[in-house]
C-alpha positions, 0 to 999 in steps of 0.5 A, spaced: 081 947 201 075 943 198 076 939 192 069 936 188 075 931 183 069 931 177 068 926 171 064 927 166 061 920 162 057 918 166 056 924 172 056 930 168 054 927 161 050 921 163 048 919 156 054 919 151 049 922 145 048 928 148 053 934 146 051 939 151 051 938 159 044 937 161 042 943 165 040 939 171 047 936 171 050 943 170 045 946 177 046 941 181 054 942 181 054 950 181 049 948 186 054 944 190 060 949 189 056 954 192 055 951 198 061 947 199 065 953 197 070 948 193 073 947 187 073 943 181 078 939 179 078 934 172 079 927 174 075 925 167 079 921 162 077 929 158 083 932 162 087 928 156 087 932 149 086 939 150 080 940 146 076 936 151 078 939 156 076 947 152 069 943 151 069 942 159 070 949 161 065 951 155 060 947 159 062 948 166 062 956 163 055 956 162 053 956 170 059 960 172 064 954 173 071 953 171 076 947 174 083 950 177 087 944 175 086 936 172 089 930 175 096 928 174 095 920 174 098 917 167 093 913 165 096 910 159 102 908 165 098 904 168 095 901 162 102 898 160 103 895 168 096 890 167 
């Protein structure tokens, strides 16, 4: 199986002002997907609170995507540890 792990600041939203994906970002991934035959796994910092991580299904909707799973690594552990 393939995995794309996607952030989102930066890849998918590159300007922090935006409230929607900009479709370009949006395409270029479905596109991806299509070819690639992989699923998405939310690696963003979006995976944390819930409401953003319904505010990524909503985008990712928009061009028939959803992502299967999130990362699992505790960013606020590794936070404490530096």
């Amino acid at each position: 199986m393939k995995y794309i792990f996607l952030d989102i600041d930066g890849v998918m939203l590159p300007f922090t002002s935006i409230v929607d994906y900009p479709t370009y970002t949006l395409n270029n991934l479905a596109m991806i997907v299509e070819q690639t035959g992989a699923q998405i796994v939310l690696s963003s910092m979006w995976r944390f609170r819930e409401d953003d991580k319904q505010e990524v299904k909503r985008q990712l909707a928009k061009v028939g995507l959803d992502f299967v799973d999130t990362t699992t690594i505790d960013m606020k552990k590794i936070w404490r540890m530096k």
